[in-house]
C-alpha atoms as a printed R data frame, in Angstrom:
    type eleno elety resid chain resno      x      y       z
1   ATOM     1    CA   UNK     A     1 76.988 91.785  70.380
2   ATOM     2    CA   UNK     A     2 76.006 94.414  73.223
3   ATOM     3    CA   UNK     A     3 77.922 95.074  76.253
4   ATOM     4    CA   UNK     A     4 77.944 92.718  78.900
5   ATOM     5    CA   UNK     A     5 75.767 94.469  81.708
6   ATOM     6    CA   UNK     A     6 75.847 92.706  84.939
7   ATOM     7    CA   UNK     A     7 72.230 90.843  85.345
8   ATOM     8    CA   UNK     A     8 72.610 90.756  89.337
9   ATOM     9    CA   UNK     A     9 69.210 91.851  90.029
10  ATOM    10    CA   UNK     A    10 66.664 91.006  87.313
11  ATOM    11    CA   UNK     A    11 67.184 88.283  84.431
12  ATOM    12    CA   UNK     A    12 65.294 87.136  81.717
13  ATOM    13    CA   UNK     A    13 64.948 83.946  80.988
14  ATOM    14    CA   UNK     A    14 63.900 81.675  78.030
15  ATOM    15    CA   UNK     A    15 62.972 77.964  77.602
16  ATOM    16    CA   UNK     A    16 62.503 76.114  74.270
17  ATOM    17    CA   UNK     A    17 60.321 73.200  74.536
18  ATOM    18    CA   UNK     A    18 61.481 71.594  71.501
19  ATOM    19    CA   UNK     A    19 59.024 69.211  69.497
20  ATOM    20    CA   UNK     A    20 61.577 66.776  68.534
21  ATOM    21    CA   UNK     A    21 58.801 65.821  65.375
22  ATOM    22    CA   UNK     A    22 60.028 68.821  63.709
23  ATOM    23    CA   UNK     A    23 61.966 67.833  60.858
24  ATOM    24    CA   UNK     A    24 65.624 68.542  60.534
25  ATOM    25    CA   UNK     A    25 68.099 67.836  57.406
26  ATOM    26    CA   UNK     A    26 71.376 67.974  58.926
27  ATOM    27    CA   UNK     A    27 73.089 69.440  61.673
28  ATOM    28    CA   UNK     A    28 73.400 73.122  59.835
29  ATOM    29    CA   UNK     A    29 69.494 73.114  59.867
30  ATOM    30    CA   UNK     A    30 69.339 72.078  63.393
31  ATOM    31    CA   UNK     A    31 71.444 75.146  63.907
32  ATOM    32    CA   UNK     A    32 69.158 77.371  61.926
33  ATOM    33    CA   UNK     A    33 66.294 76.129  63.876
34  ATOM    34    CA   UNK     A    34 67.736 77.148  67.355
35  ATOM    35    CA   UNK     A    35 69.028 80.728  65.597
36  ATOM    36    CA   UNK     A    36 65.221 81.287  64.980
37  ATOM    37    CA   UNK     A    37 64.213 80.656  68.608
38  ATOM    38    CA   UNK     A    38 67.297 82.390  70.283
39  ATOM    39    CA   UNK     A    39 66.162 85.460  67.368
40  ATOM    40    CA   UNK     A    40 62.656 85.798  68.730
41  ATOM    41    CA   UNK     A    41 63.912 85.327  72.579
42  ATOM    42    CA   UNK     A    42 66.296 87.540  71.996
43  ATOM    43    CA   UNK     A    43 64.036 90.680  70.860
44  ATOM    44    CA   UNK     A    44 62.700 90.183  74.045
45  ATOM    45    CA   UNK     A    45 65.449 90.810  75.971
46  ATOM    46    CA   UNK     A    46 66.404 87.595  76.765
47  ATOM    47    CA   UNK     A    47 69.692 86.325  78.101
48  ATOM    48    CA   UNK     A    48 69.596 83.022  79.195
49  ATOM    49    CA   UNK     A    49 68.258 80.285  76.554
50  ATOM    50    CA   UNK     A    50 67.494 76.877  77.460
51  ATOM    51    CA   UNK     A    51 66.820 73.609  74.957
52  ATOM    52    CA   UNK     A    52 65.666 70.235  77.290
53  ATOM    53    CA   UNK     A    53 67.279 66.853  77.367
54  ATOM    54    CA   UNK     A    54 68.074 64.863  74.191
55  ATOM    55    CA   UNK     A    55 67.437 67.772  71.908
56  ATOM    56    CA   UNK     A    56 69.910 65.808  69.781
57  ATOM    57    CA   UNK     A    57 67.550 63.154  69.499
58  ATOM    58    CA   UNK     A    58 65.406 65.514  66.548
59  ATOM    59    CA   UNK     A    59 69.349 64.346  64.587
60  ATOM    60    CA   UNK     A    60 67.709 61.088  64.320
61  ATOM    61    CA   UNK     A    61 65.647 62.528  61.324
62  ATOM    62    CA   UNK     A    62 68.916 62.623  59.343
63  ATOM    63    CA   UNK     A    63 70.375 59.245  60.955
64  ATOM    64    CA   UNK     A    64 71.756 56.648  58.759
65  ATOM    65    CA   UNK     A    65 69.769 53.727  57.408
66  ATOM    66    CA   UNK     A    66 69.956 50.769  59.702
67  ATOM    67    CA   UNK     A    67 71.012 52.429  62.892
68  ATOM    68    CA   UNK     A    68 69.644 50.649  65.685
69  ATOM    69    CA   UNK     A    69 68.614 51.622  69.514
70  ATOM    70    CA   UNK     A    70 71.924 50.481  71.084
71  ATOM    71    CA   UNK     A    71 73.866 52.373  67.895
72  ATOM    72    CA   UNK     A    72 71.932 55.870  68.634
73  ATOM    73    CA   UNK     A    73 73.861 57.428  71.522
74  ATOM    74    CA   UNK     A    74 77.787 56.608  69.429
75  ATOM    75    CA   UNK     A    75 75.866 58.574  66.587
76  ATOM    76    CA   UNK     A    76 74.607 61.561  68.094
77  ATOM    77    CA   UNK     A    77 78.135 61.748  70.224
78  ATOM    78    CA   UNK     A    78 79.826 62.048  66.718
79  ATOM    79    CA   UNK     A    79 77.579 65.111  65.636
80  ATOM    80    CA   UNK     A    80 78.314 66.856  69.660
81  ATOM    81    CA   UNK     A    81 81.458 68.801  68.788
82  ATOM    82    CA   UNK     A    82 79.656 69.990  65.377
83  ATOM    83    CA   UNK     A    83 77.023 71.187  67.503
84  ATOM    84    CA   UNK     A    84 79.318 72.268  69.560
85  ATOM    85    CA   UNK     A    85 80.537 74.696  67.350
86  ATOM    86    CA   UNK     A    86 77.420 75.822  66.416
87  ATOM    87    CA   UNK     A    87 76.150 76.564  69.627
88  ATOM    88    CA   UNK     A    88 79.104 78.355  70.873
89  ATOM    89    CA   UNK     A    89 78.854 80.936  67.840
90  ATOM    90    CA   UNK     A    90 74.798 81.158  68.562
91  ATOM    91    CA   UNK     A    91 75.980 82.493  72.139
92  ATOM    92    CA   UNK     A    92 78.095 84.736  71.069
93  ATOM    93    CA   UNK     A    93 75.270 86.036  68.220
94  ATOM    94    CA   UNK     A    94 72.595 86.367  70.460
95  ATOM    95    CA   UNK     A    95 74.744 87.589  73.171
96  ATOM    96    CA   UNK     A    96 73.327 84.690  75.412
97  ATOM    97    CA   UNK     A    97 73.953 81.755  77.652
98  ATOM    98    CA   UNK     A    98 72.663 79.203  75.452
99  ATOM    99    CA   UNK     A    99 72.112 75.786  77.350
100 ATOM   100    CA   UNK     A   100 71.989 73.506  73.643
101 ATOM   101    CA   UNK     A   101 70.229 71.028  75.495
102 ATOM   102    CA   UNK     A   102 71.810 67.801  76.316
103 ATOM   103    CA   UNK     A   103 73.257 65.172  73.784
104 ATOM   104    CA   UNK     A   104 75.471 62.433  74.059
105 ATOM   105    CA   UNK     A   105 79.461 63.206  74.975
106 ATOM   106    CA   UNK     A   106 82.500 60.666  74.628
107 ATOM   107    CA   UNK     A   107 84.288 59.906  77.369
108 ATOM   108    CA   UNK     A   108 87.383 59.573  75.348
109 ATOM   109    CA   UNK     A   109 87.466 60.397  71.698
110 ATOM   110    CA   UNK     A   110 90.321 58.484  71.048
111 ATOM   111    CA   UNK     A   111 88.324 55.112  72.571
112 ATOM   112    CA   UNK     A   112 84.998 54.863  72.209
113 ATOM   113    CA   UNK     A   113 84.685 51.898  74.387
114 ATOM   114    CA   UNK     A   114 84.877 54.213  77.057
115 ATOM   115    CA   UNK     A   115 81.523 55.024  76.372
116 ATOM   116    CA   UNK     A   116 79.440 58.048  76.542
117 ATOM   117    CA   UNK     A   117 77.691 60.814  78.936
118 ATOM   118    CA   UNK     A   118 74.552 62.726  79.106
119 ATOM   119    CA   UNK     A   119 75.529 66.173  78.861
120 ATOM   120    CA   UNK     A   120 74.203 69.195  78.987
121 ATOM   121    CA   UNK     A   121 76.236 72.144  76.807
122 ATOM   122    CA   UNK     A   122 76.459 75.265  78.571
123 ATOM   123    CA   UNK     A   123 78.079 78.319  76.441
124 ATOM   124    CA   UNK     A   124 78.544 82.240  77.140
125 ATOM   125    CA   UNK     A   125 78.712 84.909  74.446
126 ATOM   126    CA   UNK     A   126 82.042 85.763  76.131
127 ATOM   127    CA   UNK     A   127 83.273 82.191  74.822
128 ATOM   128    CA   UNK     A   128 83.006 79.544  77.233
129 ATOM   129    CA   UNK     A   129 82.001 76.250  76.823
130 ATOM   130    CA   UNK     A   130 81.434 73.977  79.981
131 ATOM   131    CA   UNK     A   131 79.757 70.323  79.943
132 ATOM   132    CA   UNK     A   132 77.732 69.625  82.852
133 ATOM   133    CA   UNK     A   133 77.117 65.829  82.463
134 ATOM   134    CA   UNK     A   134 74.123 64.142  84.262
135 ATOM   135    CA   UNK     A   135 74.611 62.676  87.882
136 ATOM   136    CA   UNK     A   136 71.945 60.241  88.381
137 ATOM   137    CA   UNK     A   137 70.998 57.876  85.249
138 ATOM   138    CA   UNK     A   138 67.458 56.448  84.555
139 ATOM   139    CA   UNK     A   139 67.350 53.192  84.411
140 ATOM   140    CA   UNK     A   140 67.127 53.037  80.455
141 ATOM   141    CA   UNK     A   141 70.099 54.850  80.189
142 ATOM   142    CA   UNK     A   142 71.918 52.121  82.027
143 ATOM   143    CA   UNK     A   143 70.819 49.088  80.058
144 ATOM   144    CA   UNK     A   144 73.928 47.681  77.278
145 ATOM   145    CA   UNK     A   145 71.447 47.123  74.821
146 ATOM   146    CA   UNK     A   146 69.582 50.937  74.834
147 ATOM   147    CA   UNK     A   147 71.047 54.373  75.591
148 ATOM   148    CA   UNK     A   148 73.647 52.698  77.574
149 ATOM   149    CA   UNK     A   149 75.343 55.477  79.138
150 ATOM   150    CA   UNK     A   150 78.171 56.488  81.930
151 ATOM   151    CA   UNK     A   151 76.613 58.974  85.085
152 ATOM   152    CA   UNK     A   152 78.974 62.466  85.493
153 ATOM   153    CA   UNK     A   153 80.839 62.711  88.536
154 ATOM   154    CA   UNK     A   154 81.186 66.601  88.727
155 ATOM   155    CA   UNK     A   155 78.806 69.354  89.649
156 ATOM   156    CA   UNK     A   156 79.683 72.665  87.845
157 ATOM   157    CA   UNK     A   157 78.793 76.003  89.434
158 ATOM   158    CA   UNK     A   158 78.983 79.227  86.414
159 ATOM   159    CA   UNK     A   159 79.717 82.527  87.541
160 ATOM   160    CA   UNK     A   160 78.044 84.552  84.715
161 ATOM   161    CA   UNK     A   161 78.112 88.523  84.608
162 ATOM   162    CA   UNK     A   162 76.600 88.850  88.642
163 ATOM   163    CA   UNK     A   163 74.905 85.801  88.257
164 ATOM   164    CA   UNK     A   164 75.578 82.205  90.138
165 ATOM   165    CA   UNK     A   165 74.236 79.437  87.241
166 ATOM   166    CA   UNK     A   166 74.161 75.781  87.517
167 ATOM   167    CA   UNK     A   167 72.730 73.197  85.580
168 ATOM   168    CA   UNK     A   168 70.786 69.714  86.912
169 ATOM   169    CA   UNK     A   169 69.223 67.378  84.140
170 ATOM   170    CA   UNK     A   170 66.057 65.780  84.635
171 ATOM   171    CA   UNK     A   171 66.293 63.179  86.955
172 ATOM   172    CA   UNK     A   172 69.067 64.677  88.775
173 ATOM   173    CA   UNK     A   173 66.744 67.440  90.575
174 ATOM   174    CA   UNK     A   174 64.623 64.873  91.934
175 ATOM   175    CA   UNK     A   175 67.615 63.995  93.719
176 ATOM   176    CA   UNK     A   176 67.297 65.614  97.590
177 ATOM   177    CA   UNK     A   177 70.956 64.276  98.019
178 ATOM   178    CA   UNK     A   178 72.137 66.674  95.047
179 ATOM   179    CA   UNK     A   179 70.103 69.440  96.611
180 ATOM   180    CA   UNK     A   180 71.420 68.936  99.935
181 ATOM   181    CA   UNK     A   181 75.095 69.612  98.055
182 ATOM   182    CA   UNK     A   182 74.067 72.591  96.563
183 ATOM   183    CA   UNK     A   183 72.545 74.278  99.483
184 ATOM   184    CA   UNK     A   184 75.610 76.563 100.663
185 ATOM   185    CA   UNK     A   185 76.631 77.090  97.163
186 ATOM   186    CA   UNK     A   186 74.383 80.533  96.799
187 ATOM   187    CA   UNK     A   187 73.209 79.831  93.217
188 ATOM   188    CA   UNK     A   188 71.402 82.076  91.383
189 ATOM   189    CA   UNK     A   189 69.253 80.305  89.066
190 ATOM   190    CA   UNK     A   190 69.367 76.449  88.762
191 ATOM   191    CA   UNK     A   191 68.555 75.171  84.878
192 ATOM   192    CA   UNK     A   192 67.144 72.162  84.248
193 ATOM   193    CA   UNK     A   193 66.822 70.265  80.391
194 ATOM   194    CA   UNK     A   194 64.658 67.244  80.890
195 ATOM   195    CA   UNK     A   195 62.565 64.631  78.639
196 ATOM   196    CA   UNK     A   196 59.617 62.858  79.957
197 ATOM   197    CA   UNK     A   197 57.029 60.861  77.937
198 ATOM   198    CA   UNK     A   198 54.233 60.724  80.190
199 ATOM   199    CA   UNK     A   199 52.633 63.494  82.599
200 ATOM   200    CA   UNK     A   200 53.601 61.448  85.610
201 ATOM   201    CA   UNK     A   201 57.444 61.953  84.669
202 ATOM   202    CA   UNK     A   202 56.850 65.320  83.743
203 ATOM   203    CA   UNK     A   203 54.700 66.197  87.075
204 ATOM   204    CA   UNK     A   204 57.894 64.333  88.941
205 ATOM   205    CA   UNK     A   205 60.671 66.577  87.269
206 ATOM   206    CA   UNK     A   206 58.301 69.673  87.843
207 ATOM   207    CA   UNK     A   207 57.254 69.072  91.102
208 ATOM   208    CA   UNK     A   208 60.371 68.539  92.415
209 ATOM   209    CA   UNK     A   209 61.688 71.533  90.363
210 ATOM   210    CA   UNK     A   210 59.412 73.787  92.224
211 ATOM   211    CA   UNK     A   211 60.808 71.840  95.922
212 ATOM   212    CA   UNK     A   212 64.093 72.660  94.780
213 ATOM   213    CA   UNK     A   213 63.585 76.353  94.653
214 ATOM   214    CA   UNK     A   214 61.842 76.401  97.817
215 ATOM   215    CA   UNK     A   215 64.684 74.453  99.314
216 ATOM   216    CA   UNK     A   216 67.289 76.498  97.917
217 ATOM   217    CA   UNK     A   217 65.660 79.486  97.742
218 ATOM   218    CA   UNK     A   218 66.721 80.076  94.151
219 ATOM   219    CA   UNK     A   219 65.262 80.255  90.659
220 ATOM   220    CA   UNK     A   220 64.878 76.733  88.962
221 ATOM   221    CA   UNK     A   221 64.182 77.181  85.679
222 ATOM   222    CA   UNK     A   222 62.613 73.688  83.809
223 ATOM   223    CA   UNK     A   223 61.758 72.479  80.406
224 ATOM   224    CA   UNK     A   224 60.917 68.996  78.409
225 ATOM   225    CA   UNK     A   225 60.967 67.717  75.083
226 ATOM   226    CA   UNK     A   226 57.726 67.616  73.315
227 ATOM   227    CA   UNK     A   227 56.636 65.660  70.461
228 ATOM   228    CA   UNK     A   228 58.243 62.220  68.656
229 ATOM   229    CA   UNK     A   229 61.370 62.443  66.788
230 ATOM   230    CA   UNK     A   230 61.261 61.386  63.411
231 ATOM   231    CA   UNK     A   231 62.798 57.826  63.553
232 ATOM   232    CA   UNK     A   232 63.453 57.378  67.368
233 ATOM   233    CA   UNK     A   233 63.228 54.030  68.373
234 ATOM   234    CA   UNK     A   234 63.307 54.964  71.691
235 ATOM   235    CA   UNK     A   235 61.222 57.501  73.218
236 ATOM   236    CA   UNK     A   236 57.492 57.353  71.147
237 ATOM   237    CA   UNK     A   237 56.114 60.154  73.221
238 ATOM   238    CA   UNK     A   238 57.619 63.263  74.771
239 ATOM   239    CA   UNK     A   239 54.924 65.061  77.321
240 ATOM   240    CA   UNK     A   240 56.628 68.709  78.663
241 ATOM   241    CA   UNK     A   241 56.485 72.504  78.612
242 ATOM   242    CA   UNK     A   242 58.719 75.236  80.712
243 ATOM   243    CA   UNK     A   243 58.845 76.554  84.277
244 ATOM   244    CA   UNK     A   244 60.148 79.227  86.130
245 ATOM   245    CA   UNK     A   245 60.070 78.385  90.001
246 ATOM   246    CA   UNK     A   246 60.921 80.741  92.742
247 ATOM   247    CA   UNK     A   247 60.586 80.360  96.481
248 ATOM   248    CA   UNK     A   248 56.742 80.628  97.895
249 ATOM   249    CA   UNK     A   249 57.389 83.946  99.934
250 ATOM   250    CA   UNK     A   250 55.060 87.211 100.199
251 ATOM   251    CA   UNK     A   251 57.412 89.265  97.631
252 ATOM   252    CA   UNK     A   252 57.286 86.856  95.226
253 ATOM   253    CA   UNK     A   253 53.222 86.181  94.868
254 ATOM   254    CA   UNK     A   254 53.278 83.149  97.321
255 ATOM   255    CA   UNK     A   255 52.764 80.579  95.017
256 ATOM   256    CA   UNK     A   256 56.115 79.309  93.883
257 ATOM   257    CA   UNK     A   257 55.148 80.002  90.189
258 ATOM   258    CA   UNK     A   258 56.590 82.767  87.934
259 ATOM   259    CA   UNK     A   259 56.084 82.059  84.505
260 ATOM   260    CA   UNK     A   260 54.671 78.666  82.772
261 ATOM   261    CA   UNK     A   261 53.802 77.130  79.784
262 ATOM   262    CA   UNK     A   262 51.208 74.077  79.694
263 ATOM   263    CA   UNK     A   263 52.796 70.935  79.227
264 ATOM   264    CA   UNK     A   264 51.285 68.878  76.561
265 ATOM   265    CA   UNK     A   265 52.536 65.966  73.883
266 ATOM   266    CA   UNK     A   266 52.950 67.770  70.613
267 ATOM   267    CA   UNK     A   267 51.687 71.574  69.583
268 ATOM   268    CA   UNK     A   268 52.058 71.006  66.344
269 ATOM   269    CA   UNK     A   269 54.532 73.711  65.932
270 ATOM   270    CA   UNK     A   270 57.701 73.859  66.693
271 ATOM   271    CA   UNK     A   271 57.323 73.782  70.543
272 ATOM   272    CA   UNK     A   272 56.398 76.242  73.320
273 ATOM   273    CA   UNK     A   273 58.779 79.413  74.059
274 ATOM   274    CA   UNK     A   274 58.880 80.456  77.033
275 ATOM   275    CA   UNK     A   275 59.847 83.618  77.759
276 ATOM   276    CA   UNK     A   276 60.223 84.563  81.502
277 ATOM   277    CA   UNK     A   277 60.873 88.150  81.976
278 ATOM   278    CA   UNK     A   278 62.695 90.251  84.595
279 ATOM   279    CA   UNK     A   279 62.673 87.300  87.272
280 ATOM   280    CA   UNK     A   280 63.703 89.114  90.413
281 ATOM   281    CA   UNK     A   281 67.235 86.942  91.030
282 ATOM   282    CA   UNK     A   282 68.429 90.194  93.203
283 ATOM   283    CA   UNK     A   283 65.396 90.486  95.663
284 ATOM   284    CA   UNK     A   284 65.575 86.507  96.028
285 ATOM   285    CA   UNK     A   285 69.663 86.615  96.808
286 ATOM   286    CA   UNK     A   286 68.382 88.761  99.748
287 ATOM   287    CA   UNK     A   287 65.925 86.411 100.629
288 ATOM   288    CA   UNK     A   288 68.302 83.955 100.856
289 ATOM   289    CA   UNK     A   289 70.710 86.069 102.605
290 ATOM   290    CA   UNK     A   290 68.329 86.417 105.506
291 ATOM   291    CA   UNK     A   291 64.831 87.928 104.889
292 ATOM   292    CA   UNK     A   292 62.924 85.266 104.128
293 ATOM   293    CA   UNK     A   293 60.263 84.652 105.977
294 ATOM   294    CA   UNK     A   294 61.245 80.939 108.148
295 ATOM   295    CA   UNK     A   295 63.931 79.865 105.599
296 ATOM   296    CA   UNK     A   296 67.121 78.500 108.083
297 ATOM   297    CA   UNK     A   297 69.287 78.475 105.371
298 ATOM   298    CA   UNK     A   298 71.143 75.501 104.312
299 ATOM   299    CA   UNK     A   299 70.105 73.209 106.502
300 ATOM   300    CA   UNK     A   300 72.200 69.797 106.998
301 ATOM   301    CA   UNK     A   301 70.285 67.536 109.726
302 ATOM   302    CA   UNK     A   302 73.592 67.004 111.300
303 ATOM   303    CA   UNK     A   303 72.107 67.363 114.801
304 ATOM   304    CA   UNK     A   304 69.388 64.554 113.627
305 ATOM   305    CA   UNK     A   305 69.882 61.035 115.501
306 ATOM   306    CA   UNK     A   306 67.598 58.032 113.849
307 ATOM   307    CA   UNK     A   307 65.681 55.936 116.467
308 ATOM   308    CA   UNK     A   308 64.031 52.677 115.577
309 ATOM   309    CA   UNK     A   309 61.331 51.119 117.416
310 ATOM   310    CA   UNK     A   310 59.397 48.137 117.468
């Protein structure tokens, strides 16, 4: 593993979006999979690595016979801690923050009946393991008899050798109430996993992603699943690709857009790998910090009175 040098002024970033129709045996070959991705990011200097939403849901090629919908999320929340484990010694390979995607999470081991999160699992090479559970649930993922699941109460904010990191999963950064919280909170770069089958859920996620960073005048870094899992009975498409988002100011090329890769429904490899390199996160801190060009900070509305008429 090489040192850890501070990343306060330039990071690179990379984003995996998985095709989920990639087969997988079990959950050492899952790991292998993500080891050759995290490899070839790595050569490029990468240090942050970023799998979407449900990448556990490419387990489901390996799932028992007979499992149905309502059964999936229990399932894939008894393989989390073994990717867990996985994923926390990829971090520490690749010398890395390794987002792993999100999977399902129990509440409570112990009682299942407690049910289950969305999470998202956030490890550094340095050996720390945080869960940043989604906020703001889909309707699917509230109903008993599908990916019934619990919403997260907690927002988690990652100080990471110079760098301020949070994570937001799909839905949640269409959420202006979420990005209203994490105005004063100075992040660096904001990461966000997400699945959506259709372009119009992945123009949603994405357009709001870019809002975000304009809003917050951060990085927000986005990627999808693409693809169909073998044996989902869930999700039968997966439309995505990656994002790198900075605020639309002169020093940054105006348009909002650093790095993408086009979103489609399956490439018929293994996914596109984006690899976002040297994004400025120093010259946008002092944007944030006061030189950007109408920017009033973080910005609350508390002044604002609502008047109804007619």
């Amino acid at each position: 593993m090489t040192a850890a040098a501070s990343l306060t002024e330039h990071v690179t970033l990379a984003l995996w979006a998985t095709n989920l129709g990639r087969k997988v045996t079990d959950m050492a070959d899952w790991a292998a999979h993500v080891d050759a991705q995290m490899a070839t990011a790595a050569a490029k200097g990468a240090k942050i690595f970023v799998l979407p939403e449900y990448a556990s849901e490419q387990w489901l090629a390996f799932k028992p016979d007979g499992l149905q919908t309502g059964q999936e999320i229990a399932w894939m929340a008894d393989l989390a801690p073994e990717a867990r484990k996985h994923a926390a010694a990829l971090a520490k390979r690749h010398d890395m923050l390794l987002v792993a995607g999100s999977m399902p999470w129990h509440i409570d081991p112990k009682n299942l009946a407690a049910g289950q999160t969305n999470s998202a699992m956030i490890f550094t090479p340095e050996g720390d393991a945080i869960i940043q559970d989604k906020l703001s649930l889909t309707p699917g993922e509230q109903e008993p008899e599908n990916w019934f699941l619990t919403p997260g109460k907690a927002f988690n904010v990652i100080e990471w050798r110079g760098l301020t990191v949070a994570v937001l999963i799909c839905l949640d950064i269409e959420m202006p109430a979420l990005s209203c919280l994490l105005a004063p909170l100075d992040i660096d770069v904001l990461l966000v996993p997400s699945m959506t089958m259709t372009p119009s859920g992945y123009n949603r996620v994405f357009g709001c992603a870019k809002a975000r960073a304009v809003e917050l005048m951060t990085v927000v870094a986005a990627c999808g699943t693409t693809g169909t899992a073998i044996n989902t009975t869930n999700n039968p498409t997966n439309y995505s690709g990656c994002s790198v988002f900075t605020p639309c100011e002169p020093q940054l090329g105006h348009s909002g857009l650093f790095a993408r890769a086009e979103p489609g429904f399956d490439d018929g490899a293994d996914g596109p790998l984006l690899i976002a390199e040297d994004v400025p996160v120093g010259l946008i801190r002092s944007l944030r910090n006061g030189d950007a060009e109408v920017w009033p900070g973080g910005w609350s509305a508390a002044h604002v009175s609502v008047h109804k008429h007619g």
